[in-house]
N, C-alpha and C positions, 0 to 999 in steps of 0.2 A: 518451548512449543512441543505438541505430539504430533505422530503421524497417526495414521487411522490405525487404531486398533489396541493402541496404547492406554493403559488405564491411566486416569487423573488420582491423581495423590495430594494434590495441593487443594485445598478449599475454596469455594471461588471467593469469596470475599476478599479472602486472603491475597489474592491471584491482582486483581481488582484496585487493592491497596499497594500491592506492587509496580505491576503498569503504572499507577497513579504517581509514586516516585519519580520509575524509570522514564517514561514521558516526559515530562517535569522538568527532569534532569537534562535530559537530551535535550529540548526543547532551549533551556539554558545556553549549555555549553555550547550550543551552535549558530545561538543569538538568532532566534528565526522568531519574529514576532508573529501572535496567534494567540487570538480570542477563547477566550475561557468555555462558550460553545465546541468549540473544535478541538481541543483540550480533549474534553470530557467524552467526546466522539471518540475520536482516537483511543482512548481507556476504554473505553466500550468495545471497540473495535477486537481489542488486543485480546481483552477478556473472553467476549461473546467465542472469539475462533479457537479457541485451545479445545474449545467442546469440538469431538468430531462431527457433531448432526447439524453444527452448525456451518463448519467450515466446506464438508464434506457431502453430495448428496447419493442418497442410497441409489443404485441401478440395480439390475441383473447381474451383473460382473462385482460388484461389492461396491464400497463406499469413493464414491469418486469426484474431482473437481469437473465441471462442466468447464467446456472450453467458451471465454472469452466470447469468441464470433458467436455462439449459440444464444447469448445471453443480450447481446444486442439483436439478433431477430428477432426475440420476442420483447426489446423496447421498440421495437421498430412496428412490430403485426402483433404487438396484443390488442386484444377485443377491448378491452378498456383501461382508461387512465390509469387506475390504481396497478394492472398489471404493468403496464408499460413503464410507468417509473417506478417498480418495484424493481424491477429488470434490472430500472437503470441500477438504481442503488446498488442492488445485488454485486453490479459490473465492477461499480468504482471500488467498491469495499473488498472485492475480490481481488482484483488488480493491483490495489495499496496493499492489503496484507501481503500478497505474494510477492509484489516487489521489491516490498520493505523487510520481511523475515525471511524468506525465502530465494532471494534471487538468485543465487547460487547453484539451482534448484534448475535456474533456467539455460544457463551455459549449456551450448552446443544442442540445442534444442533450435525449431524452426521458426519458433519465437524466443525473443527476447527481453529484456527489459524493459526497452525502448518501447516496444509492440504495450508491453503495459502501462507503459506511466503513458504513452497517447491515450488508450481506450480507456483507464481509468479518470485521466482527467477531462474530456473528453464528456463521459455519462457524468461527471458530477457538476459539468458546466452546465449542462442542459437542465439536470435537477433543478440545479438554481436559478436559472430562466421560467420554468415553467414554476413555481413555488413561488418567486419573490413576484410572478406577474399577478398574481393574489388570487392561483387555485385553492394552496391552503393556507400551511406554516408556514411565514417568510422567514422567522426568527432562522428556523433548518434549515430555507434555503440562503441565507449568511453562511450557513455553516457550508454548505457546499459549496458556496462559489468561494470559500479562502481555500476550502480542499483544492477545487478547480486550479485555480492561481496559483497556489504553491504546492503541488503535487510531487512534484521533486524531491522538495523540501522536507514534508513527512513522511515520503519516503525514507529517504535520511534519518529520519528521528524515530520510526520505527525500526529500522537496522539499527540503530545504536540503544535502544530501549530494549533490544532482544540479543544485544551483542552475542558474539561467540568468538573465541582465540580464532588468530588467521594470520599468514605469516609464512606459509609454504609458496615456491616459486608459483603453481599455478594460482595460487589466491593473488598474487602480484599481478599476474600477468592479466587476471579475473575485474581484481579491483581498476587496472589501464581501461579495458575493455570497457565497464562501465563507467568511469570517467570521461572516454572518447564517446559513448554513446550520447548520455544524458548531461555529463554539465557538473555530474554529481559534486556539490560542495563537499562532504563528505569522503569519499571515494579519493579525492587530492588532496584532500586530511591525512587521509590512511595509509595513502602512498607517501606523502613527507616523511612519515612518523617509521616508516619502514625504511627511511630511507633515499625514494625515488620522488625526485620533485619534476612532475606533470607541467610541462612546458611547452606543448605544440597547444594550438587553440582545439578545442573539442570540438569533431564534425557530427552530423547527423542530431544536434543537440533538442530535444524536445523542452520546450517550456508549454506553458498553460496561463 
């Protein structure tokens, strides 16, 4: 993944074909059943945000991510449909990437994880309510509402489709953290595999 400002060297196709694996694979290895729609989302996903103009959007101050809260007032008060579930989407697909490649990113911040897998799963419920009630494409809104219901879940699959080495006490202490947050399957993967087996019930746990 880049931060802003970082050139790309890899081709997107190339990029594309990868995710496509790495997804795949994760998606495998953690037995999470999920339609070939959502699949192919998700590689889209991956792909589309390595681009900064996509992940990132330009301000006065430089290239920045809009906060979350911003992004649901204008699903909430846009003038019309098309903005307001555009919003939505924007939400969910921002929320997953950063939860899923980035959470790490969020430790010790005012939000956290949990703050995103609610708001991302959350915009992509309602996508899939207002889509499957036959405004447009129901086929897309299938795809959101597995997003919805298993947000957790690709989370998951996006952290491990993006892996990175981890293994230092605070990453332990990081990976409890989000484990006790969300429920993360994963996340008590990674703590066995280090050694530390997750044995209190996880509080605060968000599902969808």
């Amino acid at each position: 993944m880049v931060e802003p400002g970082t050139p790309r060297v890899v081709p997107h196709s190339s990029l594309r074909q990868y995710f496509q694996h790495a997804v795949s694979a994760a998606i495998e290895h953690q037995r999470i059943g999920a339609e070939e729609g959502t699949v192919c989302y998700l590689v889209n996903l991956l792909t589309d945000f390595t681009r900064t103009d996509r992940l990132y959007d330009r301000t006065p101050d430089g290239m920045m991510l809009r906060p979350l809260a911003a992004l649901y007032a204008e699903a909430i008060e846009g003038p019309t449909t098309e903005q307001r579930l555009g919003a939505l989407r924007r939400l969910g697909d921002v929320a997953l990437f950063i939860s899923g490649v980035f959470s790490q990113s969020l430790a010790n911040k005012v939000v956290d994880v949990d703050y995103y897998i609610s708001m991302g799963g959350s915009a992509y419920g309602s996508l899939s309510q207002t889509l499957r009630g036959g405004w447009r494409d129901r086929a897309l809104g299938d795809v959101f509402g597995e997003l919805s219901d298993k947000f957790t879940d690709f989370v998951d699959v996006l952290g491990e489709a993006s892996e990175r080495n981890e293994g230092s006490d605070a990453d332990i202490l990081r990976l409890y953290e989000v484990w006790l947050r969300t429920g993360s399957r994963r996340a008590a993967e990674q703590l066995r595999h280090l050694g530390f087996e997750p044995s209190a019930c996880p509080t605060g746990q968000v599902r969808h």
